[in-house]
C-alpha positions, 0 to 999 in steps of 0.5 A: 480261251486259247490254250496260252491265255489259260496258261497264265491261270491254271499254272504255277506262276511264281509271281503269284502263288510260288515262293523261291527260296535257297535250299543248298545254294538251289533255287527251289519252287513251294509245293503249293497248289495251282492257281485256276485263276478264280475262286473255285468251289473246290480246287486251288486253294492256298497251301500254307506252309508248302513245303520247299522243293526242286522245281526240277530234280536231279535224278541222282538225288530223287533217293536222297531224304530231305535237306536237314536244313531248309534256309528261309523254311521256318525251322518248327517245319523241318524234318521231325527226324530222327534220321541220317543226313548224308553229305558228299565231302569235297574229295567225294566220299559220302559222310553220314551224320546222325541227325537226333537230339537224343540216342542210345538212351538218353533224353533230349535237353529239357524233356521229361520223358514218360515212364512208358513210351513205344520203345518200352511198353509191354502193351501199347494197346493199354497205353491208349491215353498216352498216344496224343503226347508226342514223347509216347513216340519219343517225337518220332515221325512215323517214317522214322520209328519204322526206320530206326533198326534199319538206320542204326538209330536204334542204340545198343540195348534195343528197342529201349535205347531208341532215338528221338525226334524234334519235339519242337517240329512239325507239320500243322494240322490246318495244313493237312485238312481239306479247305473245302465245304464238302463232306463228300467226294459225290459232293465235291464233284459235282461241285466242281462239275457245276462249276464248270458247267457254269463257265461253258463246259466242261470241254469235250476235247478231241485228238486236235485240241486234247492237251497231248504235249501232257504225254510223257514220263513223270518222277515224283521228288522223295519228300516233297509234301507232308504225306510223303513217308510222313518226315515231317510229322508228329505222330499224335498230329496225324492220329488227330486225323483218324477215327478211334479204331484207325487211330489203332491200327496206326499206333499198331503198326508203329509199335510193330516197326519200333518195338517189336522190330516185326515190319509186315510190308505188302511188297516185301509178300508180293501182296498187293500195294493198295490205292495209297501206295500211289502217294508213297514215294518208294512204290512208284518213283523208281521208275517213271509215270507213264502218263497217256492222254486221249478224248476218252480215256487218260491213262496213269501208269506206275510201278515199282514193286507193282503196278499202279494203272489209273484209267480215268474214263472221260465223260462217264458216271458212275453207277450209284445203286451199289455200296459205293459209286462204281463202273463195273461189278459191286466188288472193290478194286485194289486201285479203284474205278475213276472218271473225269471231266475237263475244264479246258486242259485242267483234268478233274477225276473222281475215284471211288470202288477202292479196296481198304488196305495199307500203306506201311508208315501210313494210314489205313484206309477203308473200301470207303475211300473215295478221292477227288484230284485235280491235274493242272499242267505247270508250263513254263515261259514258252507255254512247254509243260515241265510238270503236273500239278496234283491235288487230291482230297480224300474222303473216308468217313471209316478212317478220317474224322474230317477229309484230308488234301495231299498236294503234289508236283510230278516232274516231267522226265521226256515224251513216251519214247524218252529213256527207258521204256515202262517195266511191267512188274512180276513179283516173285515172292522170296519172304515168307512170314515164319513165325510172324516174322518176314524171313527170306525162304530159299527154292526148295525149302519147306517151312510152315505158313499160313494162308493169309486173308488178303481182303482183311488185315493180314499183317495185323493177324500175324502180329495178333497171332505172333507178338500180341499174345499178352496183350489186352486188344478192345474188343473188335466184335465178330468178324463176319467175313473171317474164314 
């Protein structure tokens, strides 16, 4: 098949799977997922709802959050808040309004609040039947309850005058989900792999016919789906998703950004970012992708406050007698090991090997993780690629009690040697953690530290050491590997 007759399959075609909508007077293409054009095993199937977004976006807007409001995007979908909309006036001064039914205290219109939420629980841990009730979180996103000391939303007497979200929004858990059959990436690969073994490949490119017009640069649009610093969920919905120990470790983190006002980023330590980090808008958006395609081996490079190298070796297996499917020596890898196949100029991976961490805001994920993604260049009319189409579905059956997708568009920014060139990233740790909290330290200071165990959860250690002495944790058992 030519590589212009595959177009019309394998990109977004806004007759067939796109919907355009207004957005601000702009028109804007659904984040939905690429159309192969059969029915697959494993890829392409519909994304209901797909939230709006920029077909392409201006780069002085890839900071900005969300439209507060999306015309002809049910509303029950928007931003579960609360947060800060900003506007620019006509004689350009930037307004900011507080987009929240309810701040400083009060409760919104019609809803009862529970005699103890986040904001005001001594032990949040004791609290575990009230997490499945959106008004724990006074209806909070999880980008929102980390936001609120920051963003002002936080009232006078914090953390008990915290602002509310929309109780009456969110994303749907069906949405999230994987549609697929497979309880396994092993499975969900060689699937997909089978599948196209059955329609003549997979296609063993070489530098004539390897689709090289992919080189270039990609931005990823702030927002653009559900996992994206989670803006438009529940709290409750996405506990839905985690096993009881990662449920947890979830609301933990959340008391610790809205009460405690002690957040314990990886980047703010120079710590490393972790796998997930990649699907985190602030850690690999300002600056672009770097995207390099060979016969062998497909290179992704990206990196804000550190760098993400995603090498997706072509043609290889992995190594199966370990603890989980590897290259190279039985120890996990801080971003994984990762191998692929093409299905003429679609590009299938699976990674696996991954390091467990964290994602401020997010979940956490376990060494368990494992990953199936799929590349589909979005061409337009004159068969010019202006994008990525990127569906990924996680397997980790530490964390998640089903396996989950994310759906994604990264925007072509130019060739390699357009803009400026990737900055390699060295970070120089300036904030120390004093006392459980993140405290900027200056050259030459002396201050008291403690060495933190960088394979377990050391943000949690502080905020069990420092913040959770009066509380009443579950039993985690003997840790084998604390030193």
């Amino acid at each position: 098949m030519s590589r212009k007759s595959h177009k019309t399959k394998s990109t977004l075609a806004s007759a067939v799977i796109a919907s355009v909508i207004g957005m601000h007077g702009m028109l804007v293409l659904a984040q939905q997922v690429a159309d192969p054009g059969f029915v697959s095993v494993g890829r392409g199937a519909p994304l209901s709802p797909a939230i709006p977004g920029p077909a392409r976006t201006n780069p002085a807007q890839l900071e900005s959050y969300p439209p507060a409001e999306i015309a002809g995007y049910p509303e029950q979908y928007w931003m579960v808040g609360p947060f800060n909309d900003a506007i620019i006036s006509a004689d350009g001064l930037r307004i900011e309004t507080s987009r929240a039914p309810a701040m400083n205290g009060d409760s919104p219109e019609g809803i009862e609040p529970l005699p103890v939420d986040l904001f005001t629980s001594e032990d949040f841990y004791a609290d575990r039947d009230l997490w499945s009730d959106p008004r724990y979180f006074r209806c909070n996103s999880s980008e929102a309850i980390q936001a609120q000391w920051a963003t002002g939303l936080i009232g006078n007497n914090p953390p008990s005058t915290a602002a509310w979200g929309y109780c009456d929004r969110d994303y749907p858990r069906a949405a999230i989900i994987s549609p697929y059959e497979f309880q396994s990436a092993e499975a969900h690969y060689t699937g997909l792999l089978e599948e196209t073994q059955s329609r003549g490949g997979p296609t063993q490119h070489t530098y004539a016919t390897v689709p090289g017009d992919w080189n270039g640069r990609y931005v990823w649009p702030r927002g653009q789906n559900w996992s994206a610093e989670l803006f438009w969920n529940q709290v409750p919905t996405i506990l839905s998703l985690m096993t009881e120990e990662y449920q947890t470790r979830f609301v933990q983190e959340a008391y610790h950004h809205g009460n405690t006002n002690a957040a314990q980023w990886p980047a703010m330590f120079c710590w490393p970012e972790g796998f997930m980090r990649r699907f985190h808008y602030h850690g690999v958006t300002n600056q672009p992708h770097q995207l390099l395609v060979t016969p062998e081996l497909v290179q992704l490079l990206a990196g804000d406050a550190d760098n993400f190298i995603t090498n997706i070796h072509i043609g290889r297996s992995f190594n199966m007698d370990g603890v989980v499917p590897r290259l190279g020596a039985d120890v996990p890898q801080w971003y994984g090991e990762t191998i692929g196949f093409w299905d003429e100029e679609v590009l299938i991976t699976w990674t696996s090997n991954i390091q467990g961490w964290k994602v401020h805001g997010g979940m956490e994920f376990s060494s368990k993780l494992q990953v199936v993604e799929i590349y589909t260049a979005n061409r337009d009319d004159n068969g010019d690629v202006y994008g990525l189409n990127h569906e990924a579905i996680f397997y980790d059956p530490e964390a998640l009690v089903e396996p989950i997708r994310i759906v994604r568009n990264l925007e072509r920014q130019g060739g390699l040697n357009d803009g400026d060139p990737y900055q390699f990233i060295e970070c120089v740790q300036s904030i120390f953690n004093i006392s459980g909290v993140a405290t900027p330290a200056a050259p030459g200071e002396e201050i008291d530290y403690i060495v933190p165990d960088m394979y377990g959860r050391p943000w949690a250690e502080n905020w069990e050491r420092f913040h959770e002495q009066d509380m009443e944790a579950p039993d985690k058992g003997e840790d084998i590997f604390s030193f």
